[in-house]
C-alpha positions as CSV (number, residue, x, y, z in Angstrom):
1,X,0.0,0.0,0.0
2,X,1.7,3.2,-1.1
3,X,0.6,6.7,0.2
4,X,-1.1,9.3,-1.8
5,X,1.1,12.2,-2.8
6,X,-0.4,14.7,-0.5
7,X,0.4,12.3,2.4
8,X,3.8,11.9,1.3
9,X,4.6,15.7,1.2
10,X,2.8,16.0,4.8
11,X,5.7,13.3,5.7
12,X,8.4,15.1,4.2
13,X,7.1,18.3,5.5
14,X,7.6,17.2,8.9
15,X,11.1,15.6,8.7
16,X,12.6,18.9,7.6
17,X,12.4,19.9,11.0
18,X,12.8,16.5,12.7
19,X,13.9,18.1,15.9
20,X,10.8,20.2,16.2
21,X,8.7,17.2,15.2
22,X,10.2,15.2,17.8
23,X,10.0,17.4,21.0
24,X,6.1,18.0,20.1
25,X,5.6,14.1,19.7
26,X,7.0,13.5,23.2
27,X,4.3,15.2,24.8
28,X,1.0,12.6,23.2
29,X,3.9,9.7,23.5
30,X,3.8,10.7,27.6
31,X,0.1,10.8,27.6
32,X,-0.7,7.9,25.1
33,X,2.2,5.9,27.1
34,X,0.9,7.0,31.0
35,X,-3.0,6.0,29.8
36,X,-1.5,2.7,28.4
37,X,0.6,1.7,31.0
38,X,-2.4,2.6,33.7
39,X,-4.7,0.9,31.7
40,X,-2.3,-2.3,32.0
41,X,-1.6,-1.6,35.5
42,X,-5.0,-1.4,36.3
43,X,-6.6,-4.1,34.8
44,X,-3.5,-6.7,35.9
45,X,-4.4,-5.6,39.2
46,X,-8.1,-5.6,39.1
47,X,-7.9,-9.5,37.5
48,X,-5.1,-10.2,40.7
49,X,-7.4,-8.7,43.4
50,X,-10.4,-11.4,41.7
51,X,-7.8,-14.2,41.3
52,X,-6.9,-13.9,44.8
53,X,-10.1,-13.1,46.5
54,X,-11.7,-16.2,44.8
55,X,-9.6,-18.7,47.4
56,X,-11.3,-16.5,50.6
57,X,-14.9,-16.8,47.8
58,X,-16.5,-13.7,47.3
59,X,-19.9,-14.6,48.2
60,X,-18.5,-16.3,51.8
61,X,-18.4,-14.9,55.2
62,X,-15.5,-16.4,56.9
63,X,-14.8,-17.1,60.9
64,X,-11.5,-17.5,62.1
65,X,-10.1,-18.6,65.5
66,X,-7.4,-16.3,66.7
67,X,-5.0,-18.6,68.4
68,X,-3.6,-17.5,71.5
69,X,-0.2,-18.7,72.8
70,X,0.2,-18.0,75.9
71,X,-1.3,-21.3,78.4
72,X,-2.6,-18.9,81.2
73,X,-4.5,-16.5,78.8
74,X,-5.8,-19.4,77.3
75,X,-7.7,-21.2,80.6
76,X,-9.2,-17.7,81.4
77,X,-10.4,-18.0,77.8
78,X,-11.9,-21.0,78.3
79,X,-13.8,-19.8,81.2
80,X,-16.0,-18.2,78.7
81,X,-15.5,-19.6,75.2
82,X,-14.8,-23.1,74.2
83,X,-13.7,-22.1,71.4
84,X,-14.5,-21.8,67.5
85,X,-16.4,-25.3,66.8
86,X,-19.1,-27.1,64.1
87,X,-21.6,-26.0,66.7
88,X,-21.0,-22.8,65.7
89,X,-21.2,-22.6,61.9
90,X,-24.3,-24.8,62.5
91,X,-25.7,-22.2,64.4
92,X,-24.9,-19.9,62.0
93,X,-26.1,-21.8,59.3
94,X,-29.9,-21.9,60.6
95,X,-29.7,-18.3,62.1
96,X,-28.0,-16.3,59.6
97,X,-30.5,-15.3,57.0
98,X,-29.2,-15.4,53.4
99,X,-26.9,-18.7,55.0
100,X,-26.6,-21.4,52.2
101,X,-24.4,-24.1,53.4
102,X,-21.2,-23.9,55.3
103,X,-17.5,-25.5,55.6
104,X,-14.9,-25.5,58.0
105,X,-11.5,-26.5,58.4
106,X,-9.1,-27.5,61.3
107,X,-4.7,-27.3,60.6
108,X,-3.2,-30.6,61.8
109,X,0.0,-29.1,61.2
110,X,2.0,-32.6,60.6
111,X,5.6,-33.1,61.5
112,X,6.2,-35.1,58.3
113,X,4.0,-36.2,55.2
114,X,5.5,-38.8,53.1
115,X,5.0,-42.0,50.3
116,X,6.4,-44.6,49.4
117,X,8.5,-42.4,46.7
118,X,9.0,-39.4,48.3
119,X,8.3,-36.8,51.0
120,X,8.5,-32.8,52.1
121,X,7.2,-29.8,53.4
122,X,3.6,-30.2,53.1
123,X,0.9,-29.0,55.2
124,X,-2.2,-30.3,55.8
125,X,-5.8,-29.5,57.2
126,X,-9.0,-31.6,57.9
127,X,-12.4,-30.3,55.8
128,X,-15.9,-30.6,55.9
129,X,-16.9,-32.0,51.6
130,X,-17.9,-28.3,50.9
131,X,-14.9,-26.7,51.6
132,X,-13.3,-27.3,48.2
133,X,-16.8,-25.6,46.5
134,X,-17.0,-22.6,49.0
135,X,-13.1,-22.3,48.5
136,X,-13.4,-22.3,44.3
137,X,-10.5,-25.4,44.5
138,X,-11.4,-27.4,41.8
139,X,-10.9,-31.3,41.6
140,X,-8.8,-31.9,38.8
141,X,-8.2,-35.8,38.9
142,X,-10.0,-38.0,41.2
143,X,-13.1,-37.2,43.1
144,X,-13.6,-34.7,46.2
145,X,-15.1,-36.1,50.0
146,X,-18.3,-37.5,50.1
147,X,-20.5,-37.4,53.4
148,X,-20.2,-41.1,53.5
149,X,-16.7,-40.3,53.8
150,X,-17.2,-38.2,56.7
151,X,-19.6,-40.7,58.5
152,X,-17.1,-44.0,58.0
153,X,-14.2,-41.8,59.3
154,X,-12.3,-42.8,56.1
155,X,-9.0,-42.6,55.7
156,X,-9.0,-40.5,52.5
157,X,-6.9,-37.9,51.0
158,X,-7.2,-35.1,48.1
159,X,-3.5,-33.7,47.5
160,X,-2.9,-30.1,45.7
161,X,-0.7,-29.9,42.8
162,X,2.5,-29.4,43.9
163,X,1.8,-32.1,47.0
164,X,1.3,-34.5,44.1
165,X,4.1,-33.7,42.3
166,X,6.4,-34.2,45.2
167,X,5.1,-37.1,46.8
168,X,4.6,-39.2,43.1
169,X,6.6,-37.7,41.2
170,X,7.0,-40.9,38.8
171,X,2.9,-41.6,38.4
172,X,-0.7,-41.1,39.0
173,X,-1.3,-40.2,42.4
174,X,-5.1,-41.8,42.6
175,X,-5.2,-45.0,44.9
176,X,-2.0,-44.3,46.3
177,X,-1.0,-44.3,49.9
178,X,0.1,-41.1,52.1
179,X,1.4,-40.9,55.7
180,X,0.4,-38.1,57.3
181,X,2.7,-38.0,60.5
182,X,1.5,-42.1,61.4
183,X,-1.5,-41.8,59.3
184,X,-1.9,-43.7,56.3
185,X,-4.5,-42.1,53.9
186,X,-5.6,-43.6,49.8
187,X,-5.4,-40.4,48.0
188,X,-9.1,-40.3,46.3
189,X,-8.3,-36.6,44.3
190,X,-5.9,-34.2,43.1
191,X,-6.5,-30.5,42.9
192,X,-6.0,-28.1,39.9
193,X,-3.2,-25.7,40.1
194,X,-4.1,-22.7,41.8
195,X,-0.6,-21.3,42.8
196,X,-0.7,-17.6,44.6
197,X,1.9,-15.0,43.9
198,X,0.7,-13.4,47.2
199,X,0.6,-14.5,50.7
200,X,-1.6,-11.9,51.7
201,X,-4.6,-10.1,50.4
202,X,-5.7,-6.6,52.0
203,X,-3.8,-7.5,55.2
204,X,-5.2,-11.3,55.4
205,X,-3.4,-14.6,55.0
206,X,-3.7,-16.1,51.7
207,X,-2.6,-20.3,51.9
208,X,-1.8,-21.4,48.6
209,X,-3.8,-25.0,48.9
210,X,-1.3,-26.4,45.9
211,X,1.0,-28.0,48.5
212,X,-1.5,-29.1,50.8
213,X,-3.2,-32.9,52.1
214,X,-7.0,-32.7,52.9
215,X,-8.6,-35.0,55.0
216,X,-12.2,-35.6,55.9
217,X,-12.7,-33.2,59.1
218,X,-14.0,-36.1,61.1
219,X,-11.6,-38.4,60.4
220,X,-8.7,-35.7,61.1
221,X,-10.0,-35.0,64.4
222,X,-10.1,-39.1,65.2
223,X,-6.8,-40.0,63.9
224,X,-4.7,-36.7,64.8
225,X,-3.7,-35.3,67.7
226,X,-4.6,-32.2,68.5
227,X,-3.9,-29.6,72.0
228,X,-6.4,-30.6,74.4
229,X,-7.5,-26.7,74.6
230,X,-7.1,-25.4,70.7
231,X,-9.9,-24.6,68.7
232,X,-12.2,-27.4,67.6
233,X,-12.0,-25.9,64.3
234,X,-9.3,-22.7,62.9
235,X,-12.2,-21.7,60.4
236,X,-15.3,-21.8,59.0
237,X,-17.0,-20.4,56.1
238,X,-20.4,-19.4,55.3
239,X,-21.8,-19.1,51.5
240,X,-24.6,-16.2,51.5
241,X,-27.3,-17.0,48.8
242,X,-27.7,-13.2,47.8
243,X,-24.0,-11.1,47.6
244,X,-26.1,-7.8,48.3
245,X,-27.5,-9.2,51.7
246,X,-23.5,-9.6,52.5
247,X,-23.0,-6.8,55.0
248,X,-26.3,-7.4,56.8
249,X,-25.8,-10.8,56.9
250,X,-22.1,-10.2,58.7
251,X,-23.5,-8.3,61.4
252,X,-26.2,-11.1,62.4
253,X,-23.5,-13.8,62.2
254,X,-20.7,-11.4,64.4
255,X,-23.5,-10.8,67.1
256,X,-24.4,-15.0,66.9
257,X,-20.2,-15.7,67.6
258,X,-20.3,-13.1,70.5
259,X,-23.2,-14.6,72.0
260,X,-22.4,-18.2,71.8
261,X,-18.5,-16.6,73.0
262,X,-19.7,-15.2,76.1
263,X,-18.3,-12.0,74.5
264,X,-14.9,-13.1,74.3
265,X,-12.6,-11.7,71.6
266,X,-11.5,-15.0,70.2
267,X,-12.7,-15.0,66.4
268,X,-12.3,-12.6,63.6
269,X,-15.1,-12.3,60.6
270,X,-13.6,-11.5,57.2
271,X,-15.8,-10.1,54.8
272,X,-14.2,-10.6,51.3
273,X,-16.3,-8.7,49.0
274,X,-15.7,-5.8,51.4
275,X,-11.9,-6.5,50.8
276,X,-12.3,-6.7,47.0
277,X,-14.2,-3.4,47.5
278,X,-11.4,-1.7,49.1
279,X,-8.8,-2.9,46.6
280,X,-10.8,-1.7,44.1
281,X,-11.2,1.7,45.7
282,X,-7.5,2.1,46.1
283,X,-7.2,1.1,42.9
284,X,-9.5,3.9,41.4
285,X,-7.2,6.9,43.2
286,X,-4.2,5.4,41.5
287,X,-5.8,5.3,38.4
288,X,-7.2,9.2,39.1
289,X,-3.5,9.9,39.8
290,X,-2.2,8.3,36.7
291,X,-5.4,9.4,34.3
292,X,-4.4,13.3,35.8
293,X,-0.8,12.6,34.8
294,X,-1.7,11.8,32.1
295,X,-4.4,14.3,31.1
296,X,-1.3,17.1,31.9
297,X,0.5,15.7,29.4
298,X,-2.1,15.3,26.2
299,X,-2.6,19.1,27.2
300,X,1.3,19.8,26.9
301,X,0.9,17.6,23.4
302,X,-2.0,19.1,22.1
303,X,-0.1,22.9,23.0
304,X,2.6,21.8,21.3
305,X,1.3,20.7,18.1
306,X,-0.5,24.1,17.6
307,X,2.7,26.0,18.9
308,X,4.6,23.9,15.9
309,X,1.7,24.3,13.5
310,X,1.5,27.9,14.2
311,X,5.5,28.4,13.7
312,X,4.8,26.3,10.4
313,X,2.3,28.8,9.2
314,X,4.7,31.7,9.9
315,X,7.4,30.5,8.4
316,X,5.4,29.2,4.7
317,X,3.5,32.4,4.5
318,X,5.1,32.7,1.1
319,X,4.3,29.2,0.2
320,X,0.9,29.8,1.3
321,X,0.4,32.8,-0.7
322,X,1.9,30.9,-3.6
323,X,-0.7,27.9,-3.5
324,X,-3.2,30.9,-3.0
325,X,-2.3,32.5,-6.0
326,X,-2.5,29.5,-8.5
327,X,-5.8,28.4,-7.4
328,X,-5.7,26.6,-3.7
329,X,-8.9,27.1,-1.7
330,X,-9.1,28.1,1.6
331,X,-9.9,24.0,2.4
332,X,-7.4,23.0,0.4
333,X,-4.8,24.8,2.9
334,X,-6.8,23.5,5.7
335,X,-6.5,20.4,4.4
336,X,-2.2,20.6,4.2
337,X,-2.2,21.4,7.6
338,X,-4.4,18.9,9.0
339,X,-2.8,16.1,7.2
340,X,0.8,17.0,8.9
341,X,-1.4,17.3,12.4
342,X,-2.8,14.2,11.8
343,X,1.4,12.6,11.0
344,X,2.4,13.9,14.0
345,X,-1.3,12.3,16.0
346,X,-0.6,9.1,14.9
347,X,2.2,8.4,14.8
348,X,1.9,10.2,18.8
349,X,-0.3,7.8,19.0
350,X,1.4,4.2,18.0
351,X,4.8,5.2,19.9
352,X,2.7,5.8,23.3
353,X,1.3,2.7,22.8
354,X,4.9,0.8,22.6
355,X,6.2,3.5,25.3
356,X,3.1,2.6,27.3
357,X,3.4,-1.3,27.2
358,X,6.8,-1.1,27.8
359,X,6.2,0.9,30.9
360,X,3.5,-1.0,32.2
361,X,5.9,-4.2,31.6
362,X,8.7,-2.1,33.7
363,X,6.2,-0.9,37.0
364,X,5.2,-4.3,37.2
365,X,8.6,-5.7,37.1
366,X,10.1,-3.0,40.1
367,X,6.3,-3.2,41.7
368,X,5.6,-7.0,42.0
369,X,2.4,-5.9,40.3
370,X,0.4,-8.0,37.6
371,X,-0.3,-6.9,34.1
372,X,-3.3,-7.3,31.8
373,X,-4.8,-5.8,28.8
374,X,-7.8,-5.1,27.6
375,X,-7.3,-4.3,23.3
376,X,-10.2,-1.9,23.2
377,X,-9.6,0.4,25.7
378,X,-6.2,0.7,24.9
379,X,-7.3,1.3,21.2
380,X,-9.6,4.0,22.4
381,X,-7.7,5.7,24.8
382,X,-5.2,6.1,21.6
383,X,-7.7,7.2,19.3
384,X,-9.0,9.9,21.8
385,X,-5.2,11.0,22.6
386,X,-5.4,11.3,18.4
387,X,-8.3,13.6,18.3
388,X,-7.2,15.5,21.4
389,X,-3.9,16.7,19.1
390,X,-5.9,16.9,15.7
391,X,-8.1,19.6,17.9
392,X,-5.3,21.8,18.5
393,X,-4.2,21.9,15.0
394,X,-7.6,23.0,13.3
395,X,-7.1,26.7,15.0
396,X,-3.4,27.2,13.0
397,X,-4.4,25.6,9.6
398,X,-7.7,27.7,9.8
399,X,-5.1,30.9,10.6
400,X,-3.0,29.3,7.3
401,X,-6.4,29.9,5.5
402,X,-6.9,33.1,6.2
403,X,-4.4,34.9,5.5
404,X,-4.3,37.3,2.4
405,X,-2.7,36.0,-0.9
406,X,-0.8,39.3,-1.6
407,X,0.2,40.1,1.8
408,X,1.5,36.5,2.1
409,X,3.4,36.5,-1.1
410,X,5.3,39.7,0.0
411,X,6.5,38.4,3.5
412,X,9.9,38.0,3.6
């Protein structure tokens, strides 16, 4: 595809004076860049905040035991709360009124988990057969725990990812046997890969359930050993039928814990759409920041396109006059001008975009943030960036247009 000839002068127009062509392009390439790399920014994070606020579940309110170390705080405890228990989410579950179902876990926290070709680090927790649902961990060979699994104590196991890697790391994992400290356990599942690259998420604990064994909550608490004082269960979630009910629903299930506490401060409700709302919130004053930075510098572009237009017009009065004089209309000038406006625009345009991905690419790297695109905005934001600069140039080829054959012929 070759360009017309009036294109091609518009392009050899403006690299005669390549130096004054570049500084005006720097000011859309900082906008165009600053919107792109935002953009990126933005969305990366916005998918992050979802990916990581899935594990907590959105629609879930969550109970947690805060563990206490010391022995003699713990007796007073006692005095007035056993503890976080099953009672308890089952309370919730009939009380609570948007409650669907619950589950609940308990740590075992094993000194070693091995097989019969390998062993390591892993941890491990006992769960009710929801919790995998309510925690969006997805079975991806095998089968979860049934409730006849629960009922017949079995000695069953569903490994994560990397747990299965490590502990069979020459075959299939299903029907295999597991020691869990001196527990033997027939791994039944194995999860999908859901690896985190946060252990935190608005200031709570994120457990990356990859390297983890799961075992049947009532069976853990038969076969392991647990403190004779600790909580009957660390945690317990509770799936809300309608997401809007959320933060009424939280305050009837905070006021059931106290009750059944005695008023003790020994659990802590996490809300996690009220933490996905608050990331997003911070997230929309970065992007005001950025989108003002940005803003500042279209308008720096779009002055300096009509300060180099304008200089432009000055200096080809005669040429003007000329064109004038053997027959160009006023649109035809208008025309000229626009068409080296509209050079300078896009091509603005298309290096912001490389600036701006290249940027984006960069914060995340120094940032530990995550980076995501979404084509159309990107597209847009250049195409408004575009017409933002072609907006400052109609005032100096209008000015071109104007001026006075004669007069322009005779400026020296």
């Amino acid at each position: 595809m070759t360009l017309s000839a009036p294109w091609r002068e518009a392009i050899e127009e403006l690299w005669r004076r390549k130096l004054r062509t570049l500084l005006t392009l720097l000011g859309l390439i900082f906008g165009v860049g600053a919107i792109v790399a935002m953009q990126g920014v933005g969305e990366g994070s916005r998918r992050e905040a979802l990916r990581m606020v899935e594990q907590l579940g959105l629609h879930n309110l969550i109970v947690r035991a805060q563990p206490t170390s010391n022995a003699d705080s713990l007796k007073e405890l006692r005095t007035h709360s056993l503890g976080l228990s099953l009672d308890d989410a089952r309370a919730a579950l009939h009380v609570v009124p948007g409650a669907e179902r619950f589950a609940a876990e308990k740590r075992i926290r094993p000194h070693s988990v091995f097989s019969d070709d390998g062993g390591g680090e892993i941890g491990a927790s006992g769960v009710t057969p929801a919790y995998f649902a309510l925690s969006s961990l997805h079975v991806a060979q095998g089968r979860g725990f049934t409730d006849a699994d629960s009922r017949t104590l079995a000695p069953v196991a569903v490994i994560g990812h990397q747990a299965a890697q490590t502990l069979f790391p020459h075959g299939d994992a299903i029907g295999r046997l597991v020691k869990v400290d001196q527990v033997w356990l027939h791994v039944v599942g194995v999860l999908a890969d859901r690896d985190l690259d946060k252990k935190s998420f608005q200031g709570v604990a994120l457990r990356s359930a990859s390297n983890e064994v799961f075992v049947p909550l009532a069976s853990a608490m038969q076969r392991f050993h647990f403190e004779p004082m600790a909580n009957p269960i660390d945690r317990f979630l509770l799936r809300i039928r309608d997401p809007s009910q959320l933060a009424g629903d939280a305050r009837v299930l905070q006021q059931l814990i106290s009750q059944r506490h005695g008023g003790a401060d020994d659990t802590t409700l996490v809300v996690p759409q009220q933490l996905y709302r608050q990331n997003q919130k911070t997230q929309r004053i970065f992007s005001i920041v950025m989108g003002s930075i940005a803003g500042v510098s279209l308008l720096v572009g779009g002055i300096g396109i009509m300060n180099i237009m304008l200089a432009n017009v000055l200096e080809r009065r005669r040429e003007i006059g000329l064109l004038r004089a053997i027959g160009a209309r006023r649109g035809d000038i208008v025309a000229r001008f626009l068409r080296e406006a509209t050079v300078i625009c896009v091509s603005g345009a298309v290096i912001g975009i490389v600036f701006g991905l290249l940027l984006a690419y960069l914060i995340a790297a120094f940032a530990g943030w995550q980076v995501a695109w979404a084509p159309l905005p990107v597209l847009l934001s250049a195409a408004l960036c575009a017409l933002i600069g072609l907006a400052f140039s109609v005032y100096p080829a209008r000015q071109a247009a104007a001026l006075d054959p004669i007069e322009a012929i005779r400026a020296e």
